[in-house]
C-alpha positions, 0 to 999 in steps of 0.5 A: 398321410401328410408332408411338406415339400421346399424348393430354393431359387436364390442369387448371391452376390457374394462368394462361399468362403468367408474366411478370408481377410475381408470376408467373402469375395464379391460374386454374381451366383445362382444356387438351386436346390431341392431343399427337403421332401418330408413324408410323414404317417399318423396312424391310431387306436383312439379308444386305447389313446394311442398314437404313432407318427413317422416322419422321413425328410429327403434332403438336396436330392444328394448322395449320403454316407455313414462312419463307421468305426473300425477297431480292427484296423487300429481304430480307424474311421471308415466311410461307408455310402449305404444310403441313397440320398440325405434320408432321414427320419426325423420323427418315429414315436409311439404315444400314449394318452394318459387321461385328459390331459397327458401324453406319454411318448417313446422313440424319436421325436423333436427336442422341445427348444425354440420355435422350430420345435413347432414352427417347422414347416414353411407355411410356419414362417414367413422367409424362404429359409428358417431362421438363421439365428437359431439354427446357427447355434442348435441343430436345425429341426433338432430330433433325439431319441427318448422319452416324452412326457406332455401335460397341458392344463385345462386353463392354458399351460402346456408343460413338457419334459424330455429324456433323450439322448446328449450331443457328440462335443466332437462336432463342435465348431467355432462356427456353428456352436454344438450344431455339429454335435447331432449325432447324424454320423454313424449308425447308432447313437450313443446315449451314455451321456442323457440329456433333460429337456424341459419346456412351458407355455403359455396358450390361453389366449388365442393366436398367441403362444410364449414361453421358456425352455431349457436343455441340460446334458454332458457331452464327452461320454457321447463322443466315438472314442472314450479320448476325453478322460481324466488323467491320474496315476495307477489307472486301472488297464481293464477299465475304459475310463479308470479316473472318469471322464472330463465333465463338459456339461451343456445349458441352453436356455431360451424365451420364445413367442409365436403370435397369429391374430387377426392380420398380424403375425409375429415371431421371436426368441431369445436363445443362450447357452453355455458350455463348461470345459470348452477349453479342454474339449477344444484341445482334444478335438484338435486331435481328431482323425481328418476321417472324422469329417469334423471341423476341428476348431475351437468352441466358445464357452458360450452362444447367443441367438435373437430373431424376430419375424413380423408380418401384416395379411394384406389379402383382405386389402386387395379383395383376394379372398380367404383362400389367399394370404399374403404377408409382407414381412421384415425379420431380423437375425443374430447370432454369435457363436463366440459369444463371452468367451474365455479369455484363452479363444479370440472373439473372433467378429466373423462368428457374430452376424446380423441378418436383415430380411424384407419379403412376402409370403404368399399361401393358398388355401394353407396348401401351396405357397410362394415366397420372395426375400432379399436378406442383408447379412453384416458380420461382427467388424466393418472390415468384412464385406456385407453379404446379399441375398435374394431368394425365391421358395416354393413348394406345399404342405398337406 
């Protein structure tokens, strides 16, 4: 049995709408959130080398709701509440060991890109929140269903691919990229659209991991109605899709390194990605139902995230004892959603922020922690007000 669980105390001085003239509103604002409660089992069968994990997150102690789609009444989406809060399971996997080395995987399980495929849990990094740069652009915790295949070698490289399930391009936004496009809506994913993942690292030397990873999978087949197709004369009436479907492949590429040594720890990663036939998927994604409860907005062609963590254990410094760390921090973020676009869409300045983070993180005994963060948000044109926050984060992993 293990878990982790986050609780957020933060003050804004800023309001929530940004899409105004200026940018937000000046504000003096509490928030307060049960932010996630995450149960997860492991059990095995060690001499067959098999594994199965489950991992459920509860999420703002909220109410949720699914979509269904209803061709009995005309093709409508109907909101349907059948689940008591934000539940999710994010991980729920059999593996098999084959041999020394490898490990074969099947069900649900994280998608191999960027550090929070890994760097998940908040005794993983320093801030209150993870960080914004790469959930800005990808799903944050990104979990698919498929197959896994991990193979490390004995002198320090971990190789991992993945076959699973592609995104949903109805969800992309200008805002967040293809963040919208995890399939979370309706009940069943949809996997007419696969997607490869493929991942390497280098951890040979102690404390330090770097290494690269790279996603590639269509997006249109995935969508909840086959509306994304190619037009041509004497179609077939009997075929959904008689002349294909618009072709709207995604890549994602990035570079990544985690560092821990001594009193030293350090974060970063460098995310880009690319999104063939934006333009037609934002034509059609103006047209969506209102019911569909997606943002509707064009997407870019392309995206770039950057961020960089590093912090110094001043424990020892102050006679704490092993039992206690406590990291004074400084990160930075950046993200643009709207990164390179074709010349049809705006660049638009709103979607290119730069987060400043200075804070401390503070664990005891790697169980329980306390966090303290003032973050200093500026978006892509002076003419947009600055955005502060401060935060406070507490909680435990075990």
């Amino acid at each position: 049995m293990g878990g982790y669980a986050d609780l957020q105390f933060a003050y804004f001085n800023h309001g929530e709408n940004q899409n105004r003239a200026r940018g937000s509103q000046r504000d003096s604002r509490l928030a307060f959130d049960t932010t996630r409660l995450v149960l997860s089992m492991e059990a095995g069968l060690e001499e067959y080398g098999l594994e199965a994990e489950a991992e459920v997150e509860f999420e703002h102690a909220g109410t949720g709701a699914a979509l269904e789609l209803e061709y009995e009444e005309f093709g409508e989406y109907e909101r349907e509440v059948d689940k008591g809060g934000e539940v999710l399971i994010e991980e729920l996997y059999l593996s098999k060991k084959l041999g020394r080395y490898a490990a074969l995987t099947v069900g649900r399980f994280y998608v191999a890109m960027g550090t929070l495929f890994e760097y998940y849990r908040p005794t993983d990094y320093l801030g209150t929140v993870r960080d914004e740069a790469e959930t800005l652009i990808i799903p944050n915790t990104w979990d698919e269903m498929g197959v896994q295949l991990k193979w490390t070698a004995p002198w320090g490289l971990r190789l991992i691919g993945q076959v699973v399930n592609g995104l949903d391009s109805t969800g992309f936004s200008s805002q967040q990229w293809v963040v919208g496009g995890h399939q979370r809506r309706f009940e069943v994913a949809r996997a007419s659209d696969l997607a490869f993942v493929g991942r390497a690292d280098v951890v040979r030397f102690d404390g330090l991991t770097f290494g690269t990873s790279g996603y590639y999978g269509n997006t249109t087949r995935n969508r909840p109605k086959p509306d994304l197709i190619q037009q041509c004369e004497n179609g077939n009436d009997n075929v959904v899709a008689p002349c294909g479907y618009v072709s709207a492949p995604l890549v994602i590429l990035d570079a990544h390194l985690s560092l821990r040594k001594g009193p030293w720890r350090a974060k970063a990663l460098v995310m880009w990605g690319h999104l063939s036939n934006a333009e037609q998927v934002s034509q059609r994604n103006a047209r969506l139902s209102n019911l569909l409860g997606v943002l509707r907005t064009p997407v870019s062609d392309n995206a770039l995230a950057a961020w960089a963590e590093l912090g110094f254990d001043v424990a020892p410094t102050l006679h704490l004892g092993d039992a206690h760390q406590l990291f004074p921090f400084v990160r930075v973020d950046y993200a643009d959603s709207e990164f390179n676009p074709r010349a049809e869409l705006f660049d638009n300045p709103r979607f290119r922020r730069t987060v400043y983070t200075v804070g401390t993180s503070y664990t005891l005994e790697g169980l329980a922690f306390a966090k303290l963060d003032f973050s200093h948000r500026r978006l892509g044109a002076v003419t947009f007000r600055p955005e502060n926050t401060l935060r406070v984060s507490t909680g435990f992993v075990y």
